[in-house]
C-alpha positions as CSV (number, residue, x, y, z in Angstrom):
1,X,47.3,130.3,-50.7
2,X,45.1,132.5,-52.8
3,X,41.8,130.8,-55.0
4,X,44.2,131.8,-58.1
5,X,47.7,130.4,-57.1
6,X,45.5,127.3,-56.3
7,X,44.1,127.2,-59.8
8,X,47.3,127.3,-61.3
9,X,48.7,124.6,-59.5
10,X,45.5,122.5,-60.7
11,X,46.0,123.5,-64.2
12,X,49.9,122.9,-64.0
13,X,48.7,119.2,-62.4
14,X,46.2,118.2,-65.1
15,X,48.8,119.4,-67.9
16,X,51.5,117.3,-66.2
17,X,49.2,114.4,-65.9
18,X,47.6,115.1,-69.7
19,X,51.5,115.0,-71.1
20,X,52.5,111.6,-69.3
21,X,49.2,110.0,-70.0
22,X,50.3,108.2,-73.4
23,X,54.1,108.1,-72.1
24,X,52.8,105.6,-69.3
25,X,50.5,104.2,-71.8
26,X,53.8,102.9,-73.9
27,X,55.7,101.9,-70.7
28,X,52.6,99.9,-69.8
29,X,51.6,98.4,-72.9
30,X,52.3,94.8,-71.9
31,X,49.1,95.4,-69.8
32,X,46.1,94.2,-71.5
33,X,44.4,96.7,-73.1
34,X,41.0,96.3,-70.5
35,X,43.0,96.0,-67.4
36,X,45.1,99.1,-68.1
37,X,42.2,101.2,-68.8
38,X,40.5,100.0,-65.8
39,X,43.1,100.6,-63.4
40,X,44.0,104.0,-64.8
41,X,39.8,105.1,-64.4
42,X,39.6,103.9,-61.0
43,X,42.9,105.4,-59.6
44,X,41.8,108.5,-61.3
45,X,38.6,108.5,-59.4
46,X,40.4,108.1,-56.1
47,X,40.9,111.5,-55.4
48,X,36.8,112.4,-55.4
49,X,35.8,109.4,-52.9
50,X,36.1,112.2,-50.3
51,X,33.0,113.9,-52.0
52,X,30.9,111.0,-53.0
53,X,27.5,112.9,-51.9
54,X,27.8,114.8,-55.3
55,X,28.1,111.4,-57.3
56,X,24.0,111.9,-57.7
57,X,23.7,112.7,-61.2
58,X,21.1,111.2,-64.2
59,X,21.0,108.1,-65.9
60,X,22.1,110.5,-69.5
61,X,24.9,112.0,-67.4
62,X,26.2,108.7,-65.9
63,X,26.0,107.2,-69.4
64,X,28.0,110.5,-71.2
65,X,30.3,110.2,-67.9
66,X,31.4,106.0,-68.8
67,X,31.1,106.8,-72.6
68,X,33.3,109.3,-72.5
69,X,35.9,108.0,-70.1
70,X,36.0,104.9,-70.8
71,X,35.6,105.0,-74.6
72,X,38.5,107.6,-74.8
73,X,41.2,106.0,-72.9
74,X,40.8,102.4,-74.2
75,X,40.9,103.7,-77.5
76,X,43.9,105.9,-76.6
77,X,45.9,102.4,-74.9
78,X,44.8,100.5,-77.9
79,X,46.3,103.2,-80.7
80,X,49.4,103.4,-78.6
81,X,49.8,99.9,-79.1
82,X,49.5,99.3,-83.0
83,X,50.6,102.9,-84.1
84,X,53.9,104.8,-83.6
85,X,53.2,106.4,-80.2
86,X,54.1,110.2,-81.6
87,X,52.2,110.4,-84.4
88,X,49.1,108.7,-82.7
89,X,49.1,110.9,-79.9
90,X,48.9,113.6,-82.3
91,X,45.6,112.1,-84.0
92,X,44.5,111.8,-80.5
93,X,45.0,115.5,-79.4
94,X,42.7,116.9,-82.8
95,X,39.7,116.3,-80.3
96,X,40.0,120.7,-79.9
97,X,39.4,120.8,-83.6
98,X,36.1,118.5,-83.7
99,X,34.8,120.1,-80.6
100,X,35.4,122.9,-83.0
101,X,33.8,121.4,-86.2
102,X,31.2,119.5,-84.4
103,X,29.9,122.6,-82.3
104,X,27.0,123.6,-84.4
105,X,25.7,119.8,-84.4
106,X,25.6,119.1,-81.1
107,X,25.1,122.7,-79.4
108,X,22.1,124.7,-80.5
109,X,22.8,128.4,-81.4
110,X,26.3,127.8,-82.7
111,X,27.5,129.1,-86.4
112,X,30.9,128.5,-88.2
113,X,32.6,131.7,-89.6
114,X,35.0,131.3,-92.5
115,X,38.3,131.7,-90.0
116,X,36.9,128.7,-87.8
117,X,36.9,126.5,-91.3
118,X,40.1,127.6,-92.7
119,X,41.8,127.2,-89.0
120,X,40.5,123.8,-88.6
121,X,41.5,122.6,-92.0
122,X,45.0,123.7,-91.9
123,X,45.3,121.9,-88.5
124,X,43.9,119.1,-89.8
125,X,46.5,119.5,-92.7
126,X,49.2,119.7,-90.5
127,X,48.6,117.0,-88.5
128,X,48.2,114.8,-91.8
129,X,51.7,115.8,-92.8
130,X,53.2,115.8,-89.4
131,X,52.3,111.5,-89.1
132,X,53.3,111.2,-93.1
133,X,56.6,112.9,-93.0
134,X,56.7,113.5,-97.0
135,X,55.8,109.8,-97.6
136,X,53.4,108.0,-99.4
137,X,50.1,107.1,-97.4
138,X,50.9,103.5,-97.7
139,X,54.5,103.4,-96.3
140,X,53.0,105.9,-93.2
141,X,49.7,104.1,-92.5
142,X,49.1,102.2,-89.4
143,X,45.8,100.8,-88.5
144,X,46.1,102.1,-85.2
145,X,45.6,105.5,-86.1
146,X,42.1,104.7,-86.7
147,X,41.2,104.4,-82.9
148,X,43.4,107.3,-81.9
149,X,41.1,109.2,-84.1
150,X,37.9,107.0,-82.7
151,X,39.5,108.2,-78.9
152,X,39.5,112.2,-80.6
153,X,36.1,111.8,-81.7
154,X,34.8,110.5,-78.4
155,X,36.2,113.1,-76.3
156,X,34.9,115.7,-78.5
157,X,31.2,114.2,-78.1
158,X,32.0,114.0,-74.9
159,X,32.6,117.6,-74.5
160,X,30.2,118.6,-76.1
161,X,27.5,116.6,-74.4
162,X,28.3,117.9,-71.1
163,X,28.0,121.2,-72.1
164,X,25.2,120.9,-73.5
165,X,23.5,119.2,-70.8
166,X,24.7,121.9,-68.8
167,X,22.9,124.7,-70.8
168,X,19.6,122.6,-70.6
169,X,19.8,122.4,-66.4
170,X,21.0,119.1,-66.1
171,X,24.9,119.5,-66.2
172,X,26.7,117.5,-63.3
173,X,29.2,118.9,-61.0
174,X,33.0,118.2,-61.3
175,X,33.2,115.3,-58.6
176,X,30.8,113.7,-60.5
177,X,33.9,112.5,-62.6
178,X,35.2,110.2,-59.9
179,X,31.6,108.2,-60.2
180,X,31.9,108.2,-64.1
181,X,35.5,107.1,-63.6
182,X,35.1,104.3,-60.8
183,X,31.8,102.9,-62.9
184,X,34.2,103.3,-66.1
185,X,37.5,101.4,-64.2
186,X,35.0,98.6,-62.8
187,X,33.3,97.7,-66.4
188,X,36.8,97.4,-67.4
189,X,38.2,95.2,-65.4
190,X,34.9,93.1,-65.9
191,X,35.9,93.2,-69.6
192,X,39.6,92.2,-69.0
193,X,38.6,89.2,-66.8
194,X,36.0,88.0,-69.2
195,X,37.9,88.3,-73.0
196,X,41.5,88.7,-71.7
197,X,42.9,85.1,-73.3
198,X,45.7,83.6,-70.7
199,X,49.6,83.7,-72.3
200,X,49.7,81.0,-74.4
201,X,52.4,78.2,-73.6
202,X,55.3,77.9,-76.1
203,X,55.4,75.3,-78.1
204,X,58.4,73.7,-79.7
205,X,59.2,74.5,-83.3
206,X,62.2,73.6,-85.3
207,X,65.7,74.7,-84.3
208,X,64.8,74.7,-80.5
209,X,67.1,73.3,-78.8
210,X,66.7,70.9,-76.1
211,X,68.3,69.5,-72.7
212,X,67.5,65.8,-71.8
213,X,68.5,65.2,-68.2
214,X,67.5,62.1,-65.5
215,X,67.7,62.8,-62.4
216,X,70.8,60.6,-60.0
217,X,72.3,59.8,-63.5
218,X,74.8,63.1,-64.3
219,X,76.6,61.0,-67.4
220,X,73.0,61.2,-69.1
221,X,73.1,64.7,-70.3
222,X,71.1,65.0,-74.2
223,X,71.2,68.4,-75.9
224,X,69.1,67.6,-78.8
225,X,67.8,69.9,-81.7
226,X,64.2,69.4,-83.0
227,X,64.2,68.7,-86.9
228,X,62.4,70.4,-89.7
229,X,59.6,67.3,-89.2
230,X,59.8,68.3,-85.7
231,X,61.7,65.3,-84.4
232,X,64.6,64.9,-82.2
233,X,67.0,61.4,-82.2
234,X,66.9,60.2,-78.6
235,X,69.0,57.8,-77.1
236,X,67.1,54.8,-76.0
237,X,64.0,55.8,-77.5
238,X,64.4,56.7,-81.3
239,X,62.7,59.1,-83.0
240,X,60.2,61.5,-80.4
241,X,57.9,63.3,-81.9
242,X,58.0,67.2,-80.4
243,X,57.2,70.0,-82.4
244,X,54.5,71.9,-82.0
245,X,54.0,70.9,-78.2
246,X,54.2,73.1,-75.3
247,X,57.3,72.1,-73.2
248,X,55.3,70.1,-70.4
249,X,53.4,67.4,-73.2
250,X,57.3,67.3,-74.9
251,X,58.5,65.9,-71.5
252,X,55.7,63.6,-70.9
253,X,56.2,62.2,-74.6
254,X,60.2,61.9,-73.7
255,X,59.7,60.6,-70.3
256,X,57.5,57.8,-71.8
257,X,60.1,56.6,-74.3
258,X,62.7,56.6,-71.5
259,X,60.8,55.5,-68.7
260,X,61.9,51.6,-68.1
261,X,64.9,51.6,-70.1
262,X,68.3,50.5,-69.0
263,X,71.2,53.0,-69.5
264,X,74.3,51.4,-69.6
265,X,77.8,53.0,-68.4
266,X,81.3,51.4,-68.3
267,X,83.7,51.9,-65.1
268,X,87.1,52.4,-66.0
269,X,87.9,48.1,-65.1
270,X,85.7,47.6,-67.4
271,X,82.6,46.6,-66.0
272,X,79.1,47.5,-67.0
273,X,76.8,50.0,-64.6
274,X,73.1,49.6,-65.8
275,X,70.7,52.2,-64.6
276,X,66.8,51.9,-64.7
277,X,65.4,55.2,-65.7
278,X,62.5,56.4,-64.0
279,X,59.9,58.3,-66.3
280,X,59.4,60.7,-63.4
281,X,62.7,61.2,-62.7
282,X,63.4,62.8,-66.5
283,X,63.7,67.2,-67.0
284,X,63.5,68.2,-69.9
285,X,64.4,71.8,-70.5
286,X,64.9,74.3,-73.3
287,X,68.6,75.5,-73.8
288,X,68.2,77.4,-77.0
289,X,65.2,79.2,-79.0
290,X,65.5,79.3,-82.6
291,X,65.7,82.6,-84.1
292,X,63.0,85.2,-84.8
293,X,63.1,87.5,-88.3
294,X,62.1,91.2,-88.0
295,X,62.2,92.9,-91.3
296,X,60.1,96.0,-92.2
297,X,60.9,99.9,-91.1
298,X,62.8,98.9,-88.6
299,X,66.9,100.3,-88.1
300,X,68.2,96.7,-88.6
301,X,66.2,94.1,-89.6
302,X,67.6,90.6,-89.4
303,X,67.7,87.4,-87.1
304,X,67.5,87.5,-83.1
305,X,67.2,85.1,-80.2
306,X,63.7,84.1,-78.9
307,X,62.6,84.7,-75.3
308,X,59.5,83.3,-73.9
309,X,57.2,86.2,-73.4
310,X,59.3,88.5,-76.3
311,X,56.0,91.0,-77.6
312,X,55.8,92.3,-80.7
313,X,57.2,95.6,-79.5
314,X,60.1,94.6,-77.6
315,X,61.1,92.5,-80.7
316,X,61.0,95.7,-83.0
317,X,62.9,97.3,-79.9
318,X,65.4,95.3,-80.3
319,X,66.0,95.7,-83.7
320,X,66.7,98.9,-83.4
321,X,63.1,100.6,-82.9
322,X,60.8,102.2,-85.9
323,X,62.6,103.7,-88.4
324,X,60.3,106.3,-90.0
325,X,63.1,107.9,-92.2
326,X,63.4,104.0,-93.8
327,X,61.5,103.5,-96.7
328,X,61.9,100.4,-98.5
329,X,62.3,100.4,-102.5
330,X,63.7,104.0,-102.1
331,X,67.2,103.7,-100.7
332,X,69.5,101.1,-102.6
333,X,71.4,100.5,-98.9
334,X,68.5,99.9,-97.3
335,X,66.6,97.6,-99.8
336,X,70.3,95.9,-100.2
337,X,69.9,95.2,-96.1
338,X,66.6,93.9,-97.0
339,X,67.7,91.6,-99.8
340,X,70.5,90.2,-97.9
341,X,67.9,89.8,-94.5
342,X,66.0,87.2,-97.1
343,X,68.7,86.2,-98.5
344,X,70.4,84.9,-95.1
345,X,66.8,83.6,-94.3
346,X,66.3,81.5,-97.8
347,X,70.3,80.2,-96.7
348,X,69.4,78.9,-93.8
349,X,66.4,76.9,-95.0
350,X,68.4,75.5,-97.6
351,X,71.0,74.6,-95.8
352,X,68.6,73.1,-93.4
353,X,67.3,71.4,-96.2
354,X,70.8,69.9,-97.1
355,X,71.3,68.4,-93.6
356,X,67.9,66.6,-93.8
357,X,69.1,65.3,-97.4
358,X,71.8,63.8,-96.0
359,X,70.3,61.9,-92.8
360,X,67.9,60.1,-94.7
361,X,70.5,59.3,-97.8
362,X,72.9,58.3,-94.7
363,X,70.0,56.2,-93.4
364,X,68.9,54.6,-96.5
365,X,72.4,53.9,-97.7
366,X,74.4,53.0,-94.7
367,X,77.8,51.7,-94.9
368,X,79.0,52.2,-91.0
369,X,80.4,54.9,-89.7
370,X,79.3,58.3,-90.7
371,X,82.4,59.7,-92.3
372,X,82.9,63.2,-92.5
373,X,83.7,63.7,-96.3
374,X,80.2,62.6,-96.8
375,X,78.5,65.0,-94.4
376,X,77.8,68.7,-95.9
377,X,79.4,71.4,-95.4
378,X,78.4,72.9,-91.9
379,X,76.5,76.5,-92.3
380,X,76.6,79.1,-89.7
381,X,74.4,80.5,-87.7
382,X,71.0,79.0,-87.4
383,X,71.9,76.7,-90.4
384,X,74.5,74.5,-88.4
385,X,72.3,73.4,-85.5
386,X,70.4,72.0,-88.0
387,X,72.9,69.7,-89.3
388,X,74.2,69.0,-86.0
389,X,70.7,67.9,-85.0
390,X,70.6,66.1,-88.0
391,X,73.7,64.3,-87.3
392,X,73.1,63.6,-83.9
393,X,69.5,62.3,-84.9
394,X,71.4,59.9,-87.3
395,X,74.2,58.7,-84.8
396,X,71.1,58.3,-82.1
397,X,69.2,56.3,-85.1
398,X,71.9,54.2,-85.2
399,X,73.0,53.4,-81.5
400,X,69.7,52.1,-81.3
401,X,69.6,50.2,-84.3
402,X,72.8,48.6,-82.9
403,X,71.3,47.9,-79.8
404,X,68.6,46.3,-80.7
405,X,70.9,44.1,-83.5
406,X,73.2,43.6,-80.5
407,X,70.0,42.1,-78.2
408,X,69.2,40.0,-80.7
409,X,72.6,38.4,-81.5
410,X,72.5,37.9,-78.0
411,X,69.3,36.0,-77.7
412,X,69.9,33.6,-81.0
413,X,72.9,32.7,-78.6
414,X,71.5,31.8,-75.5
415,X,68.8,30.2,-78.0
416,X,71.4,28.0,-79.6
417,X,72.9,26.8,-75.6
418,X,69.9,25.8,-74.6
419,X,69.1,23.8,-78.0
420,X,72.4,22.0,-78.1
């Protein structure tokens, strides 16, 4: 193979790697921002460890070398992330045109002719209305466009820096890339481990749903919802206090206000099985998340399930990805979709509302049994595991109520025996 037909295959390579660079860099976004950009430098440098005798280069090279790597792709990874991925890979790729504009700054010699100005300004023109799309600036603007324009900048400079060290004798060889990208990919990763925050645990909110179980008893089975105070009604225990802890202190806190208490089942004859529970032996376990809300410029904004680890991305994914043509306030449907999104979401607080009316007017006012013309009328969706947690925090209220009025009736009797 021929110097040229080996050129072209390089050239095909780096355009094949330059195209899939921001298309990995959405696939991969889950990656922190740091880590990403340090495994992408040092992987990139692999393929010049062979030639590490021509990694001698100057302190002003090796610093242009890690600014310009390093600054360009973590500023890429980070636009990608907070900007729609299209339009901020366009900012990203007008770093021709300010190697154009900033050429008579940084090189000596240089001039701007007329065309140069007039070509640069209608790209930049184009690239303006390419991202906007005919809409206002406000509707269109992302803060992530700013360091996809930070990343176009930097690799401009950096450009330009290396050629101009070159006309001044102190330019670096090619190879020298692979030092500037190992050095980059290691600084990186020293970044990620120091400032990376670990994923923070869930913690309970209202309208999660919970599953009570104790180990060697299968008839003790709770599913219990947490309240709008953040409360669930548990058997045995009362009122445990739960939202706003991460799942592990929520089972310590249940385990505690079951551990040592007798749970009592009833054979068939007639006679009464007691179980101790074991604080140890409890598992608790989420059954159910309560909703999330996306609303915004998205293709259907409304309520979804909760997973642990759902990102902000993959929760506008699944409602429907970024909507660019939906502009709020413009479209009657659309803002109707809108209206009827907060409308739903005002509902359900309402209702929510309702059922927590009703507990505590059922609590402070109770005549017996919890009659079902009193209760209100059950909502749907989110709304109606409210008021069943409501209602099952009242009937668990109550069982222990009984229980202790039934221990005590017993105890005045076994206290009257013994006095007469």
């Amino acid at each position: 193979m021929n110097d040229t037909a080996k050129a072209n295959l390089y050239a095909l390579g780096a355009i094949a790697l330059w195209a899939s660079l921001a298309t990995l860099g959405v696939a991969l976004s889950h990656v922190p921002a740091f880590a990403l950009t340090g495994l992408a430098l040092i992987i990139g440098s692999v393929p010049t460890w062979g030639r590490w005798r021509l990694w001698r280069v100057s302190r002003r090279a090796l610093a242009l070398g890690i600014y310009g790597l390093f600054g360009f792709h973590f500023l890429l990874f980070i636009a990608l992330r907070h900007a729609p991925p299209v339009q901020a890979n366009l900012v990203n790729y007008l770093w021709p045109l300010f190697i154009v504009v900033l050429a008579p700054l940084l090189l000596p010699g240089l001039h701007l002719r007329p065309v140069h100005v007039l070509a640069a300004a209608l790209g930049f023109a184009g690239a303006a209305l390419a991202i906007l799309g005919g809409r206002s600036l406000d509707a269109a603007w992302a803060w992530g466009y700013l360091p996809a324009l930070a990343s176009a900048l930097v690799w401009a400079t950096f450009s330009l820096g290396s050629r101009r060290l070159a006309q001044a004798g102190r330019g670096f060889p090619t190879a020298a890339l692979g030092l500037f990208g190992l050095v980059s990919g290691v600084l990186a990763l020293v970044l990620a481990a120091l400032v990376t925050p670990a994923r923070a645990e869930y913690r309970l909110q209202p309208g999660d749903v919970l599953e009570v179980l104790v180990a060697g008893i299968p008839d003790f089975r709770q599913h219990l919802t947490v309240g709008l105070e953040g409360n669930i009604g548990l058997p045995l225990a009362g009122e445990v206090k739960v939202g706003g802890l991460p799942l592990t202190q929520a089972q310590q806190r249940i385990a505690a206000g079951l551990g040592n208490k007798l749970y009592r089942q009833y054979t068939p004859d007639g006679r009464e099985i007691s179980h101790l529970i074991i604080g140890s032996e409890v598992v608790v376990e989420v059954s159910e998340y309560s909703p999330i809300y996306v609303s915004g410029d998205v293709a259907k904004p409304g309520a979804y399930p909760f997973r642990p680890g759902l990102t902000i991305r993959q929760a506008i994914a699944v409602a429907g990805g970024y909507n660019p043509m939906r502009i709020p306030g413009t479209d009657p449907m659309l803002q109707a979709a809108d209206l009827q999104s907060q409308y739903q979401t005002f509902m359900t607080e309402y209702q929510a509302d309702i059922a927590l009316t009703w507990r505590l007017n059922r609590e402070l006012n109770d005549d017996g049994q919890a009659s079902s013309d009193k209760q209100p009328a059950a909502p749907v969706g989110v709304a109606e595991a409210f008021v069943k947690g409501e209602i099952k925090q009242f009937d668990a209220r109550k069982a222990d109520r009984e229980s202790v009025k039934a221990m005590l009736q017993d105890a005045m009797k076994k206290a009257s025996l013994q006095l007469a």
